[in-house]
C-alpha positions, 0 to 999 in steps of 0.5 A, spaced: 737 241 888 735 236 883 739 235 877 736 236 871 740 235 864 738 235 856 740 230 852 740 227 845 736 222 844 732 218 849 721 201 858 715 204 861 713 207 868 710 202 871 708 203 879 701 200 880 698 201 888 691 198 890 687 203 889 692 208 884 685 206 877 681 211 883 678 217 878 674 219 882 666 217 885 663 215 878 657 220 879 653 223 873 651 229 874 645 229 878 649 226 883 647 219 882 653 213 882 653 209 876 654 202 876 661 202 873 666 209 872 672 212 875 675 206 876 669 205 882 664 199 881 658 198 885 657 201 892 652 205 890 648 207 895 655 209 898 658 213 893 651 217 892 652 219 901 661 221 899 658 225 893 653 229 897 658 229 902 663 232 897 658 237 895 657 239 902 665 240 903 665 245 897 660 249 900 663 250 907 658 246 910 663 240 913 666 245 918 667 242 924 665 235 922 668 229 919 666 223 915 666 216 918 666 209 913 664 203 917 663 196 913 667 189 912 673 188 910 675 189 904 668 194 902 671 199 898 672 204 904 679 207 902 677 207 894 671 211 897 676 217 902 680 216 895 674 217 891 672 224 895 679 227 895 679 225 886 672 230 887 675 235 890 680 237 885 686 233 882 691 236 886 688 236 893 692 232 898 690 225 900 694 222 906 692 215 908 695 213 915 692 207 920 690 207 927 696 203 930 701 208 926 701 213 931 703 210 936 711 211 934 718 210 939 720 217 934 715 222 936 709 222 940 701 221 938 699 228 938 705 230 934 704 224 928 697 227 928 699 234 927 704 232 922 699 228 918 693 233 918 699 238 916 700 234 910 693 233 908 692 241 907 695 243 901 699 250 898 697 252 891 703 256 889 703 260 882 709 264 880 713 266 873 718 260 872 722 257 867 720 251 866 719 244 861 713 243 859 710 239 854 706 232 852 710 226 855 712 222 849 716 217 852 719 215 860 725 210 861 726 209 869 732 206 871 732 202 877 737 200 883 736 196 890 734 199 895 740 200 900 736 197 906 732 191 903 735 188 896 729 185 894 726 191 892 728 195 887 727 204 887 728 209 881 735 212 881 734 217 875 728 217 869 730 220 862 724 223 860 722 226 853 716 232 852 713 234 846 711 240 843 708 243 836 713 246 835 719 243 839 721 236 842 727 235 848 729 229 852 732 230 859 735 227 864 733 227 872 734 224 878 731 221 883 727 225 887 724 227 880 723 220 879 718 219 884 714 224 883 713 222 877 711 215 880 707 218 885 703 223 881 702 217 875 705 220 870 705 217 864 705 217 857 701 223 853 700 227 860 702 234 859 706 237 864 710 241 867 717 241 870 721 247 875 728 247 871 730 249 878 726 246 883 725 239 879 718 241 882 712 237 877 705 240 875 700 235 871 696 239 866 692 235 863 692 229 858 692 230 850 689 222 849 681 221 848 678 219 855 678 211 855 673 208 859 673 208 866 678 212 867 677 220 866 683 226 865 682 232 864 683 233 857 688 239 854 691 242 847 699 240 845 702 245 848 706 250 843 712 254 843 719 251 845 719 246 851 724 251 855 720 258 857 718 262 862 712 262 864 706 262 869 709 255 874 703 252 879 705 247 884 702 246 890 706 244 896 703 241 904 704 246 910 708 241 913 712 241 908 713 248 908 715 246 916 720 241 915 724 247 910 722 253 915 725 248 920 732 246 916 733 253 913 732 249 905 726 250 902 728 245 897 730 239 901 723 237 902 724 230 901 729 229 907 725 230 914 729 226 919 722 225 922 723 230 928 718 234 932 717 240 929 715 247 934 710 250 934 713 256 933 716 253 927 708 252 925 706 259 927 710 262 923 709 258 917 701 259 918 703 267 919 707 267 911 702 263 908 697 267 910 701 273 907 702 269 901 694 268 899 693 276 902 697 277 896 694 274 891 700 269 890 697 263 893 691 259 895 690 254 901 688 247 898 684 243 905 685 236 903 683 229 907 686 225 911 684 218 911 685 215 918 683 207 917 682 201 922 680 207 927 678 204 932 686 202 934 686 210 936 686 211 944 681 217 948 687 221 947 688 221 940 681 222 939 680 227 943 685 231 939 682 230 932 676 233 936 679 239 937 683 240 931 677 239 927 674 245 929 681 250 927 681 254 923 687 250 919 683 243 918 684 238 913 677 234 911 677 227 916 674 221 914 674 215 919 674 208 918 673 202 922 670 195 920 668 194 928 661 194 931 660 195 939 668 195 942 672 197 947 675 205 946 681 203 947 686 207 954 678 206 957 675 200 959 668 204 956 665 200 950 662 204 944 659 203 937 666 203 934 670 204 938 669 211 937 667 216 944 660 218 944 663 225 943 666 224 936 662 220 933 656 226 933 661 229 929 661 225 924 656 222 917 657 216 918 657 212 912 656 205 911 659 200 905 657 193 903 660 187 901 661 186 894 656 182 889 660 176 884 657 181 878 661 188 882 668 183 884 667 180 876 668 187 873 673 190 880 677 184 877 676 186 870 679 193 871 686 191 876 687 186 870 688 192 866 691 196 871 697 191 872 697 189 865 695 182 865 692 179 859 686 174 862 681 170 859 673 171 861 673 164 864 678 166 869 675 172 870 668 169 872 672 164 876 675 169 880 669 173 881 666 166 884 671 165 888 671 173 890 663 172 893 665 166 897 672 169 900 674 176 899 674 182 894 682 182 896 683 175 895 681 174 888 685 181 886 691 178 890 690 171 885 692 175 879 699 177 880 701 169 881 696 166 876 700 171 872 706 168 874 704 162 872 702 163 866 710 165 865 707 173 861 703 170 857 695 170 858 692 168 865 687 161 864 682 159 869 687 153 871 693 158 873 687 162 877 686 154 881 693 154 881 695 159 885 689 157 889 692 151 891 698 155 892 694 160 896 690 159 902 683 164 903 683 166 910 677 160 911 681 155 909 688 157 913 683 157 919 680 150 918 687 147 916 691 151 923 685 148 927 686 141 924 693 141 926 692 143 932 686 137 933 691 132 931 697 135 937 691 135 943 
């Protein structure tokens, strides 16, 4: 169980993903994309196709069907499968996995996708708890070396202060709560809610004015003691609930051993969720599960999806692949994509363009803000150059050495062209690997 303790009295959480400024689609209320919102820039004719796609999710009209992102690398497909999960509600699952990881020495495909699909479809759990909850006046994460890889440092506990109008309290929790709070992005003015007893976290919403791209759901200062009983809602996956039908413990969910879990073990969890929601006590939450590089996936796999897409038990499935015409892989049969006939006419297929200089300026704009890096304008319009002739991801990637670099302080268009020159795109690798390989002929 997780240790939470009160302390007396109490540096930030910083946890910056590729793709963690995602809000949502950036539409307006017509379904139209405007140019720059929720953390979504450009691809407009794309975002309108997810936001129609969106609206056909809520109305159970997607049943059966999924969706497919096909176009360039480095496009914005995975902002835009992200963007459709942040649509359908904050706490919709969203699991993202590639092609090549199902093939696996620990489980078979068939499995991994089961498994997968299971974590991408959510149980929404409401019950009277004590719990804390209270506006986040302050985080103070400490860290360790990971066991396995001393380069990389993992949180080892988090002190955390919460706020309400009529108390303040500051508790101290271990990992397992740290975590969460990383992976649900909290930080500070976010209203939470933490289970006392399970350490389970539930974001309500934010006390700060909406800023700029990035939209929250808007809430009062709570009131009352930082400590009470109340209504607690929580949503876990059905794997989860596998994993703890599978170990005896519901709340060891964080230590699955990656083991095959039976169908009689999933039976059973299928038959009590859908007591719970008889009554009244829970609500299933269909998320997505986001497949990238797609086309790694062989005939048996995509023979399963097809299959599973049509249960009674289905997560939302969005396919991505960057290929044109290309051999089905486990077949000698070439297809668009990649993909069997079959599959593809279940799927809407939408396509992402390469980005424009103006779309990479502000991209590169917003990461800045992301990963807090102070940057000029002269360097942004550098690196938007250098986005349009190389790749979207190779400019965003110059950010983080350029401010190495510039040793914290602000990034100049000289730290960008240094760490270019430290750096290579991918052309310039290509040219150099194949000068090297004319002089040895």
């Amino acid at each position: 169980m997780p240790i939470i303790e009160e302390v007396a009295a109490p540096r930030s959480l910083e946890r910056v993903g590729m793709h963690s400024h995602i809000r949502g689609l950036g539409l307006d209320e017509n379904g139209k994309a405007k140019f720059m919102a929720d953390g979504m820039v450009g691809q407009v004719k794309a975002r309108e196709a997810a936001g129609i796609a969106v609206q056909l999710i809520k109305k159970g009209k997607l049943a059966g069907k999924g969706i497919l992102l096909a176009g360039p690398t480095g496009s914005g497909k995975t902002a835009i499968a992200m963007g459709i999960a942040r649509e359908l509600g904050e706490d919709v699952p969203f699991v993202q996995i590639a092609g090549s990881e199902i093939y696996s020495s620990e489980v078979n495909k068939t499995e991994f996708l089961k498994q997968a699909m299971r974590r991408a479809i959510g149980v929404r759990i409401s019950e009277e708890r004590k719990v804390y909850e209270g506006e986040v006046k302050k985080i103070e994460v400490r860290k360790t070396k990971h066991p396995f890889n001393p380069y990389v440092e993992i949180p080892e506990s988090v002190i955390i202060t919460l706020r309400t109008k009529d108390d303040e309290k500051t508790i101290r929790a271990g990992r397992e709560i740290a975590y969460q709070l990383m992976e649900s992005d909290i930080e500070e003015g976010d209203v939470i809610q933490i289970d006392a007893e399970t350490g389970r976290i539930s974001k309500v919403g934010t006390t700060k004015e909406e800023e700029g791209l990035f939209f929250k759901k808007k809430v009062n200062l709570p009131s009352g003691p930082v400590l009470k009983i109340k209504e607690f809602t929580y949503t876990v996956t059905l794997h989860d609930l596998d994993v703890a039908n599978a170990r005896g413990n519901i709340f060891g969910l964080l230590f699955s051993t990656g083991a095959e879990i039976s169908d009689e073990v999933r039976s059973r969890v299928d038959e009590t969720v859908k007591k719970w929601i008889e009554e009244g006590r829970a609500v299933l939450v269909p998320g997505v599960l986001f497949i990238d590089e797609c086309h790694m996936l062989d005939i048996e796999a995509f023979s399963f999806l097809a299959r599973a897409m049509e249960s009674e038990l289905a997560p939302i499935l969005i396919l991505a692949t960057n290929r044109g015409m290309t051999t089905i892989r486990g077949t000698d049969i070439k297809a668009p994509h990649g993909i069997p006939i079959d599959m593809l006419d279940r799927l809407l297929i939408i396509n992402t363009e390469p980005y424009k200089k103006e779309e990479v300026r502000e991209i590169v704009k917003i990461r800045a803000k992301e990963e807090k890096i102070e940057i000029s304008e002269e360097a942004i319009e550098y690196l938007a150059e250098l986005g349009e002739k190389t790749s979207l991801r190779y400019a965003v990637q110059l950010l983080a050495p350029a401010s190495i670099l510039a040793r914290g302080g602000k990034v100049e268009k000289e730290h960008v062209e240094k760490a270019k020159e430290y750096f290579a795109d991918l052309r310039r690798s290509i040219k150099f690997v194949e000068k090297l390989e004319g002089m040895l002929q």
